[in-house]
N, C-alpha and C positions, 0 to 999 in steps of 0.2 A: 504494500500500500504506500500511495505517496507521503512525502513528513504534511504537515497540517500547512508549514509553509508555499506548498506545493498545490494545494487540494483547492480546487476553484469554490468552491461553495463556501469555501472557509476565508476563503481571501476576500470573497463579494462582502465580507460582513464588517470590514474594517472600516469602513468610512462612520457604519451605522455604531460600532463600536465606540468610532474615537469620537465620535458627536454624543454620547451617552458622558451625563453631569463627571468632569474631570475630578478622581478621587484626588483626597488630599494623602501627600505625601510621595505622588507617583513623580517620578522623572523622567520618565518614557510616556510616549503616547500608547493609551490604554492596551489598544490592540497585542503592541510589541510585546509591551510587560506582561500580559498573559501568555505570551507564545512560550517567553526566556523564561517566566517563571515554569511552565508546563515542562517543558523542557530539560528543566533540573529536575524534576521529577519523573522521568520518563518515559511523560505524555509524546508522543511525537507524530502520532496517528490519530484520524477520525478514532480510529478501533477503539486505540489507548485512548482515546477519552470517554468514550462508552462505557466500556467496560469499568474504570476506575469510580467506585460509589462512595470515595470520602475525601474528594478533591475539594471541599470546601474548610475539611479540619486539618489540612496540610499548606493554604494558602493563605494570604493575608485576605484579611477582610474587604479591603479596598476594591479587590478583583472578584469579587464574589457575583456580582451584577455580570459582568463580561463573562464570566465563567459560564454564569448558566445560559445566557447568550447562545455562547459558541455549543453545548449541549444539547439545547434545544433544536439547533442545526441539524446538529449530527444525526438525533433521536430521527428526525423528520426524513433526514436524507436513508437511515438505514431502515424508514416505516415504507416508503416509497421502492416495495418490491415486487408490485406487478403484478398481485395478486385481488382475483376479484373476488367481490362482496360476499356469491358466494363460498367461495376458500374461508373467507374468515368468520362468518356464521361457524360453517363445519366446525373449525377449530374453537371458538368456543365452545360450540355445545358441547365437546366432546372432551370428556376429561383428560390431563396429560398422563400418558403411559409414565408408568410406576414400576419399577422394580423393587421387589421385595426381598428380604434374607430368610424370611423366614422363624425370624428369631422375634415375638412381639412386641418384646417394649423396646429395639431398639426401631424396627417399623413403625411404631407408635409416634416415635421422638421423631423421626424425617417426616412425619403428615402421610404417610401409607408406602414412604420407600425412597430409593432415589429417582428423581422425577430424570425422563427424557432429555435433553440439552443439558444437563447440571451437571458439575465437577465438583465429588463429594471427595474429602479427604480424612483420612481417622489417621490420625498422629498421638504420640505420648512416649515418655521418654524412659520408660521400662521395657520391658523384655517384650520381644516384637510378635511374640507366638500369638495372641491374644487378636492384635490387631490383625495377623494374616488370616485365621481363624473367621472372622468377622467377611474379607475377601472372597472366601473360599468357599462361605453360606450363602453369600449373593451369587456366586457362580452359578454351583448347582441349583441352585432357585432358580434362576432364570433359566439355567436348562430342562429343568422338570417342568417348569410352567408354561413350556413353547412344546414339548419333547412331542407333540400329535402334529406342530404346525411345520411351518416349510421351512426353508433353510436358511429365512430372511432371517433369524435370530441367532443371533451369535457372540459366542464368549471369547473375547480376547485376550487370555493371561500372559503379562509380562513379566516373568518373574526372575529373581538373582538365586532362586531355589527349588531345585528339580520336587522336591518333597511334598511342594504344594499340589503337585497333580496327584500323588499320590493319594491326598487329603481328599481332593473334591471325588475322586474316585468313590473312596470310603464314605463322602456325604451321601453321593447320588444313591448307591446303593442302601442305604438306611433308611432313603425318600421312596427308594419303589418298589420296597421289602414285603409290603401288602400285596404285590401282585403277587397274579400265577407266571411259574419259573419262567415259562415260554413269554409270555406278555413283558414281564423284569426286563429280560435279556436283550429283547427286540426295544424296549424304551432306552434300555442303557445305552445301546450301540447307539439311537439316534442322539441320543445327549453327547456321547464323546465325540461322532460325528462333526458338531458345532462347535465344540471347543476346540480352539485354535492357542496354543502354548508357542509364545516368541522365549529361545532363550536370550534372557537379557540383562550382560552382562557387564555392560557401559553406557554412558549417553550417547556415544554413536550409534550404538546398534539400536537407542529407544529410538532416537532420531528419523534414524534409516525405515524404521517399522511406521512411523507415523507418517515420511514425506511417500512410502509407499502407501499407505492406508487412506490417504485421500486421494492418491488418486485412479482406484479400483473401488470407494465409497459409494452406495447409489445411494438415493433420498427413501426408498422402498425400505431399509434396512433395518431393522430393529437390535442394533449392535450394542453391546456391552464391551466396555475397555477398562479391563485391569491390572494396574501395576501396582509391584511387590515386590520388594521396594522399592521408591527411591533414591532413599538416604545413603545405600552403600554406592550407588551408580555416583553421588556427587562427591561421596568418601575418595572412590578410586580416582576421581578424575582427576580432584589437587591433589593425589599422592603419584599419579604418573605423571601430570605437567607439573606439578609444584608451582601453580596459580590459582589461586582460587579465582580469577577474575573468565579464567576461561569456565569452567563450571556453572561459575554464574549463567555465565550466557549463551550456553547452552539450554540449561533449564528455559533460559525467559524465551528463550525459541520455541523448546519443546511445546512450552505452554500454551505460546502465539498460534502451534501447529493445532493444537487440542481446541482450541476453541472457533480455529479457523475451521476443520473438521464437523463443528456441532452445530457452524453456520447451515451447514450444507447436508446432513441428514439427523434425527434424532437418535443420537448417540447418548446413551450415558457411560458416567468417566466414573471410576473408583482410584483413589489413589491413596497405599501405606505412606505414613513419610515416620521420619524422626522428628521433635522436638529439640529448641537450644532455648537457655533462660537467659531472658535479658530483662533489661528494664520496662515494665508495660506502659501503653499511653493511656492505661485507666487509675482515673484518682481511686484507691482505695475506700478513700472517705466520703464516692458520691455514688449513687447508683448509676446502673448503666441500665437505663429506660426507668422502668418501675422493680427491677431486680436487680441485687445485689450479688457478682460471682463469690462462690468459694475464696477465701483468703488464698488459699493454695493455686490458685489459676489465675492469677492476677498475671503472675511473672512469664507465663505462657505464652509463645510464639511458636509458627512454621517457622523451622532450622532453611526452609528456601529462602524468608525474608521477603524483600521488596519485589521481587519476581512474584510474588505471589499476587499481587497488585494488578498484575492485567489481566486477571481473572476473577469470573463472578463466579464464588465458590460457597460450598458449604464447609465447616470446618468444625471437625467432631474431635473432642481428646476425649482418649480412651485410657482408663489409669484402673489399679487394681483397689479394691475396695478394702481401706482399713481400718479396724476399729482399736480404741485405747486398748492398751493391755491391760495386765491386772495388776492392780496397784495392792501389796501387800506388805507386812510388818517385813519383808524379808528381800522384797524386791519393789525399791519405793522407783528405778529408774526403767521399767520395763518399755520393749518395745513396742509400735504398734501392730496391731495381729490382723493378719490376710486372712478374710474370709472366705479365697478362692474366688467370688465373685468380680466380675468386672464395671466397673462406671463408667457411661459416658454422655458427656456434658457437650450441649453447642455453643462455641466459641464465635460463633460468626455464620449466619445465615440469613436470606433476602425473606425466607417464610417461616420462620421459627423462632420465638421467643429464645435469644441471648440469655443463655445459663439452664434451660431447661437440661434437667440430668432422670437415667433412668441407669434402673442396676441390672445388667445380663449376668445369669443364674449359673455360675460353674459352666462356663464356656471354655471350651475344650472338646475334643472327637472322643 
């Protein structure tokens, strides 16, 4: 896509811009100052501006007017897709496809699943089994829930770990344990059928799999894309260039690929990642909406960081549930005790109440 400076639609708006009430404090004509400010933030597309949903808490206030300005542009220029009236009755009335796990209360927590177009991500900074586990139920879900339909459905695992096909194996089969033998065997094959396993063992080769994957994509498709994980693919990458700048920007590629992918058919995305603590941009001491998160989730970020930004995501931490120990005449410093259960909490979502948590029950095969 051209940079914004480039993009005619974006440029017709400059005059209308710099004729809007001159903030105080600017030294630039309005227009510029939003482009250099956007800029530094690594707005540089229509896309990037689209997609980006808290450019208003990253910029000064003075630009807030022009900001949404340029927005409202974009919104308009990307609604202008050609589609008639009635396309978009149909799409209304018709509820968005849902993937489900299977698992209830975390289905609960996503409003019936992962929705079509969305990039759902369960990160946390404990042991990774848990989170793959979580992947692995969406898989075969979607396989057993398509496994009478055509071939338009399909599972795309990308994984750093051959074990996990093993896993979704073991699900499917405990999903179609009720049939008869003949009936099982004939569902299972068409379920493995549709699962397609990338091994994937760097970010070239995620790379490589997604600039292949759009373009053998059709709009018909009813695909699932899931990677597992990411964290080691960005692990390897600054320990074989010893940059993390290249890594970086790979991910904001991969990402740019993924969403450019979901412009073009209904795709949903699942993605493991790692967790890194840093300092949060939420005050402890205000709430965030009418909820207050856990003290302990405060300091929680995606370990991708700012990459993460040009994408509209859901963003789930998944942590192990623990409770005080037991505090006695003999052991007043005890630690706190894993109840085996797993928690998880939304960190960030367009449709779900910020901090909503639900507990998964001894999750494990």
């Amino acid at each position: 896509m051209p940079p914004l400076r480039s993009t005619t639609y974006i440029l017709a708006l400059s005059s209308a811009i710099n004729n809007q009430k001159p903030a105080v404090g600017a030294n630039k004509q309005p227009f510029d100052e939003c482009l250099a400010e956007l800029d530094t933030l690594g707005i540089r597309t229509d896309y990037d501006l689209l997609l980006q949903s808290d450019l208003l808490e990253q910029t000064p206030p003075r630009l807030h007017q022009h900001i949404r300005t340029l927005r409202m542009a974009v919104l308009e220029h990307f609604a202008s897709s050609g589609r008639t009236a009635a396309d978009l009755l149909s799409s209304r009335d018709s509820p968005p496809r849902r993937i489900k796990s299977g698992i209830g209360p975390l289905d609960a927590l996503l409003n019936g699943g992962i929705m079509a177009g969305q990039v759902v991500e369960f990160c946390g900074k404990d042991n990774n089994a848990n989170r793959s586990r979580i992947a692995i139920e969406y898989a075969a879900a979607h396989l057993t829930d398509n496994c009478t339909q055509s071939q338009t459905a399909r599972v795309f695992m990308l994984l750093s770990s051959p074990l996990s096909l093993w896993q979704v194996e073991q699900s499917l089969n405990r999903r179609f344990s009720e049939y008869p033998k003949d009936e099982r065997m004939q569902m299972f094959r068409r379920a493995m059928e549709r699962l397609i396993v990338v091994d994937c063992k760097d970010l070239e080769s995620l790379l490589a799999f997604l600039f292949h994957y759009a373009e053998i994509q059709t709009s018909d498709q009813k695909d699932f894309l899931i990677i597992d994980s990411i964290k080691p693919l960005v692990v390897n990458a600054i320990q074989q260039q010893n940059d993390a700048h290249v890594a970086v920007n790979a991910v904001q590629t991969a990402l740019r690929e993924i969403t450019s992918i979901m412009r073009e058919s209904p795709v949903a995305v699942l993605i493991i990642n790692g967790v890194s603590q840093r300092t949060s941009r939420f005050d402890m001491n205000k709430p965030t909406g009418d909820l207050y998160l856990p003290p302990e989730l405060y300091s929680v970020q995606p370990s991708l960081g700012a990459a993460w930004a040009l994408v509209s995501h859901v963003h789930v931490y998944v942590y192990p549930e623990l409770l005080p120990g037991d505090n006695d005449d003999d052991n007043f410093n005890s630690s706190p005790r894993d109840t085996g259960n797993t928690m998880a909490t939304i960190l960030k979502s367009p449709n779900a109440e910020i901090g909503q948590t639900c507990t998964l029950y001894q999750l494990h095969g």
